[in-house]
C-alpha positions in Angstrom: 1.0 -19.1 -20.4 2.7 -20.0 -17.1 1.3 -18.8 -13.8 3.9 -17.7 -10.9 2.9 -19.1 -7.7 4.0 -18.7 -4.1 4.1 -21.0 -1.3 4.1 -19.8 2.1 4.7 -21.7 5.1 4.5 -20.4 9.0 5.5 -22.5 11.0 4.8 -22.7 15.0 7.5 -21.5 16.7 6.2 -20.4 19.6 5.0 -24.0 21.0 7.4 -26.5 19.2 11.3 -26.5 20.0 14.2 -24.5 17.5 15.5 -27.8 16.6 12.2 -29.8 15.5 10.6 -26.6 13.4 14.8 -26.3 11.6 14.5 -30.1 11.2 10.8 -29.7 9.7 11.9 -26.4 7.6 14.7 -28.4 6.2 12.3 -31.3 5.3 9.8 -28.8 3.4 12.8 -27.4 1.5 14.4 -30.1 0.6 11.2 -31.0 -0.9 9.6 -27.8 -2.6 13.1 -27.5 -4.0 13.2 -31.3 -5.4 9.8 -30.5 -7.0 11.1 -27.5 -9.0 10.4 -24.7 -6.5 12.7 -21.9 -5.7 13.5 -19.9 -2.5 12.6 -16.1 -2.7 11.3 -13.6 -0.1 9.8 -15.9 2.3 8.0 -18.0 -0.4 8.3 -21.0 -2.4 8.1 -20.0 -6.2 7.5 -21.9 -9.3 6.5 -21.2 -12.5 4.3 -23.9 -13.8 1.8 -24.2 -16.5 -0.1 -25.5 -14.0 -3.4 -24.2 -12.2 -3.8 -23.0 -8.6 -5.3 -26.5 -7.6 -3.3 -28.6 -9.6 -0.5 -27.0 -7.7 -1.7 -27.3 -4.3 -2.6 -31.0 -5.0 0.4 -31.5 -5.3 1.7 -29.9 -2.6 -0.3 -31.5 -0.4 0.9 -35.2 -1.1 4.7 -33.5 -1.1 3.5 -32.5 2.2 1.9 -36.3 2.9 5.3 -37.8 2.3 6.4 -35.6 4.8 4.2 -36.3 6.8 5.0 -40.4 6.4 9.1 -39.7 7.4 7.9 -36.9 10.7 4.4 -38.5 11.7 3.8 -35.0 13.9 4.3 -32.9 10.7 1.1 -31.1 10.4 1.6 -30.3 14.0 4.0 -27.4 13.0 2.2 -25.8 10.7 0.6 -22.8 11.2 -0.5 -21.3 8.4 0.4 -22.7 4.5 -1.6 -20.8 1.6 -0.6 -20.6 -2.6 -0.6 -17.0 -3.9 -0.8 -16.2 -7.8 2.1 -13.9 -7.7 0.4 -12.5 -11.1 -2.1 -10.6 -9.1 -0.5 -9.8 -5.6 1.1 -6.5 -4.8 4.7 -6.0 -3.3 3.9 -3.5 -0.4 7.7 -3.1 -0.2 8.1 -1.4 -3.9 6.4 2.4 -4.0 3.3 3.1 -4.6 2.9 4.4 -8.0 -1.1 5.1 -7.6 -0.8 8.8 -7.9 1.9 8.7 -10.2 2.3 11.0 -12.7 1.6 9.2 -16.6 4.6 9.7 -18.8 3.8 9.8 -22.5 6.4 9.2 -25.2 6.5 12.4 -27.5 8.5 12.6 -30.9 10.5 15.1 -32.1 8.6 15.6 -35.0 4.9 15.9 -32.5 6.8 18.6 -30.9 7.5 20.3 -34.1 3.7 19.3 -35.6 3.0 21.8 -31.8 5.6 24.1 -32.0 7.3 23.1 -28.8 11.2 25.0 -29.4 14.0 21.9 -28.4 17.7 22.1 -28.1 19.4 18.7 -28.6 22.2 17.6 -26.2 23.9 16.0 -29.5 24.3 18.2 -32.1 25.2 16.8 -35.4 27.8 18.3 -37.3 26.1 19.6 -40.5 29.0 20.2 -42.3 29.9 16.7 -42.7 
């Protein structure tokens, strides 16, 4: 069963120049997206069959090769972690905690209770 996982790079922004963190954004995209990664809400996604380390091994030498093209690579990263998106929560979406549970009822269990109904679609009966 394949495992969604999110990349998530901060870069340093507040010490290195505009132009050096776009040129090393640009290098970690064109990468993550050559490796089969795609671009949503601030994160590099994949779905692999992969596990959590496998992934981030090999992320890590994607991140060497940078590394071997911009020798001060590491130097602009500030924080880099893999999420199972499986088991993370949106905070953006509602919170459904206290939600009230909907049950599927059939006609015929409101009948079996004696629940009165009108239908919005009447059948003809004469037909």
């Amino acid at each position: 069963m394949p495992n969604e996982f999110g990349l998530f790079v901060n870069l340093d922004y507040a010490h290195k120049s505009h132009e050096e963190c776009s040129q090393t954004w640009q290098n970690i995209m064109d990468a993550m997206l050559g490796y089969g990664f795609m671009f949503k809400k601030r994160a590099f996604v994949i779905n692999t069959d992969q596990t959590r380390d496998e992934i981030s091994i090999d992320v890590r030498h994607l991140f060497d090769e940078i590394q071997l093209k911009q020798p001060s690579f590491y130097s602009f990263i500030i924080d880099c972690y893999i999420l199972n998106l499986e088991s993370c929560n949106d905070l953006t979406l509602p919170d459904t905690s206290e939600s009230i549970e909907v049950e599927d009822i059939s006609l015929s269990d409101l009948n079996v209770i004696g629940v009165d109904y009108d239908l919005l679609f009447k059948q003809d009966k004469a037909k």
